[in-house]
C-alpha positions as CSV (number, residue, x, y, z in Angstrom):
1,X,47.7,-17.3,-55.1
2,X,46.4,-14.1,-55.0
3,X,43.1,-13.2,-52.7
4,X,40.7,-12.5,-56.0
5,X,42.2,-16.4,-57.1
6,X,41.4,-17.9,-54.0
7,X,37.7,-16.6,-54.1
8,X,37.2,-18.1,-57.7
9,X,39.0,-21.1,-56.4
10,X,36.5,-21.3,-53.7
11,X,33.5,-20.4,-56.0
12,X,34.7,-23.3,-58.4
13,X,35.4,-25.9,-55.7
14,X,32.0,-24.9,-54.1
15,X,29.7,-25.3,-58.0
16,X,31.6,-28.9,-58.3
17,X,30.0,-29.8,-55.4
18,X,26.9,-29.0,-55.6
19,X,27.0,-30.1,-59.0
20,X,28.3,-33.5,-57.5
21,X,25.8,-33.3,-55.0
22,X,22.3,-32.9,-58.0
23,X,23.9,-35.6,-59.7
24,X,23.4,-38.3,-56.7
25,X,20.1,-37.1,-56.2
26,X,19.0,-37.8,-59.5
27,X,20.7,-40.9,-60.1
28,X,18.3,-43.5,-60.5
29,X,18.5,-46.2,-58.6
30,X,18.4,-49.6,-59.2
31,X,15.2,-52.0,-58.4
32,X,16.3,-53.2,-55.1
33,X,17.5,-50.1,-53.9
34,X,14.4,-48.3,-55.1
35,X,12.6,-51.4,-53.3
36,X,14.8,-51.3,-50.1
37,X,13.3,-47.5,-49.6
38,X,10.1,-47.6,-50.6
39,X,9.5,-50.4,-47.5
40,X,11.6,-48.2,-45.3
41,X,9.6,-45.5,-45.8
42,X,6.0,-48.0,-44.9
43,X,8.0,-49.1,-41.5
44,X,9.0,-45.6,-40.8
45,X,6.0,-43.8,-41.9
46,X,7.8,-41.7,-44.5
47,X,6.3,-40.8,-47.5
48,X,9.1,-39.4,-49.0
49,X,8.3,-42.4,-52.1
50,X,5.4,-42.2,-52.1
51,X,5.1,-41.0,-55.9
52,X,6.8,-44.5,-56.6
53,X,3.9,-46.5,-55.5
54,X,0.7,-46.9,-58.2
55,X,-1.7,-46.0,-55.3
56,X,-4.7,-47.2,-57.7
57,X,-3.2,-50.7,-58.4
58,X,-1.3,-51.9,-55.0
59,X,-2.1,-54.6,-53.3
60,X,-0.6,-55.2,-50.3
61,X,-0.3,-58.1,-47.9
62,X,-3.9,-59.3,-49.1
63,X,-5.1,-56.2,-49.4
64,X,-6.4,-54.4,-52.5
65,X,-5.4,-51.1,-51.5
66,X,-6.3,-49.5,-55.0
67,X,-9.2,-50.9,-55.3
68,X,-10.2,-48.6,-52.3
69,X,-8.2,-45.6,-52.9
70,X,-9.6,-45.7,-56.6
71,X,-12.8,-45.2,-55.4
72,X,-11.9,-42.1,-53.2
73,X,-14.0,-38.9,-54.6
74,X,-11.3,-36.3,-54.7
75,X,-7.3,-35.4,-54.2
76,X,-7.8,-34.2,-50.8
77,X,-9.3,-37.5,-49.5
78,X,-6.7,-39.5,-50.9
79,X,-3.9,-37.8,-49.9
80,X,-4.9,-38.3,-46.1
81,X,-5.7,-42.2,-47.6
82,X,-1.9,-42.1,-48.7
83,X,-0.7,-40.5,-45.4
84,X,-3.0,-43.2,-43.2
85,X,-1.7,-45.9,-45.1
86,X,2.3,-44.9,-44.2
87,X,1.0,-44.0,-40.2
88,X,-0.9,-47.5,-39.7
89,X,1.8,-49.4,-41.8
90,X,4.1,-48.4,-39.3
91,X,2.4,-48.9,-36.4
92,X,1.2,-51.9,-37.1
93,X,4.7,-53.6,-38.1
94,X,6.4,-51.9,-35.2
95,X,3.2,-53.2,-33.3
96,X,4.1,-56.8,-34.3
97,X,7.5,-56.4,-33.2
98,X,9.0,-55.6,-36.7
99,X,12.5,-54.4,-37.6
100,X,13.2,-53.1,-41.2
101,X,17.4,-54.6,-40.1
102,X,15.0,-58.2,-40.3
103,X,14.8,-57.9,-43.9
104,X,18.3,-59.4,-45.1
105,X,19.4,-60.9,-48.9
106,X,17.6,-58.7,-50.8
107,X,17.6,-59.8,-54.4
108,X,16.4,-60.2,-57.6
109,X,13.5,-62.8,-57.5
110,X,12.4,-62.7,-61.5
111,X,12.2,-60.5,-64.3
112,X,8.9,-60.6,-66.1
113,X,7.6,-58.2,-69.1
114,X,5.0,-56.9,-66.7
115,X,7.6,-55.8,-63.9
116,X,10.6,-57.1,-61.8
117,X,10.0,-59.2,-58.4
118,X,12.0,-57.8,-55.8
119,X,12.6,-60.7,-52.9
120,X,13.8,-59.8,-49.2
121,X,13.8,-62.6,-47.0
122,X,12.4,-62.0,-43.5
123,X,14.7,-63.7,-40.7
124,X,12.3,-63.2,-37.8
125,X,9.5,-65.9,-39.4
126,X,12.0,-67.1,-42.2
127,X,9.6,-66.3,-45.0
128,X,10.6,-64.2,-47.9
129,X,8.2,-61.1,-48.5
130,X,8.0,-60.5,-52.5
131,X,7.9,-56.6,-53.8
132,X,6.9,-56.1,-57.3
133,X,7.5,-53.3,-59.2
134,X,6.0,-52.3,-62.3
135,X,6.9,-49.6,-65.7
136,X,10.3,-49.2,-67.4
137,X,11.0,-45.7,-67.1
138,X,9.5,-45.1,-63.4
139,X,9.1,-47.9,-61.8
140,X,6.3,-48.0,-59.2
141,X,5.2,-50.4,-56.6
142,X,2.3,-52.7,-57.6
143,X,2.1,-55.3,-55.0
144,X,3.5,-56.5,-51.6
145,X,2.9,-60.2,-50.5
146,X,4.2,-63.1,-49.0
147,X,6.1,-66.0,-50.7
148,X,3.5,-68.8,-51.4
149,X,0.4,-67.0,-50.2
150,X,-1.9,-64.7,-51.9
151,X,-1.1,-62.0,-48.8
């Protein structure tokens, strides 16, 4: 193979791959994965998600967040809302001697015409902690509680 072959070689190989690469990332994924990172990304504090959470419907662990971030005045003050949210999330759990590895079976819970129930059960209390996502095209998360309570 001649030098000029090797470079188009090279050229090729390298396009395949980032081709390969684009494709991952745009993959959807699948309800409990999408779940899986969305709570990650609470007990981090990443908001890398954060477009897959319906900020002015969640409610969360007996709170209506979206009741209160609906009634923020402008973009600016609820993008520091979203960004507080993520920082005391994390804190908090981490505070409370949470793990995100405590989280095990992650499942399918039900399938309902409003949304799909994402369960994860939580070994450190043994409760289960329900996620429920809402749409069909994007899905977005709508709610956060505990099994059997209204938090």
């Amino acid at each position: 193979m001649n030098k000029e072959n090797k470079q188009v070689f090279g050229i090729i190989l390298i396009s395949l791959a980032i081709i390969f690469i684009i494709f991952l990332r745009l993959k959807p994924k699948n309800d409990i994965e999408l779940c899986r990172d969305i709570f990650w990304g609470f007990v981090e504090g990443r908001q890398s998600l954060q477009n897959s959470i319906d900020w002015g419907h969640l409610k969360a662990l007996g709170l209506d967040v979206g009741a209160t971030y609906s009634k923020l005045p402008n973009p600016k003050e609820k993008e520091d809302y979203r960004r507080e949210f993520y920082k005391n999330f994390s804190v908090g759990f981490k505070r409370n001697s949470g793990t995100f590895q405590a989280f095990t079976n992650w499942r399918i819970y039900e399938k309902a015409a409003l949304g799909t129930i994402i369960a994860a059960d939580y070994k450190l209390k043994s409760k289960t902690v329900l996620f429920t996502l809402s749409g069909y095209e994007k899905k977005k998360l709508t709610y956060i509680k505990w099994e059997g309570t209204g938090e």
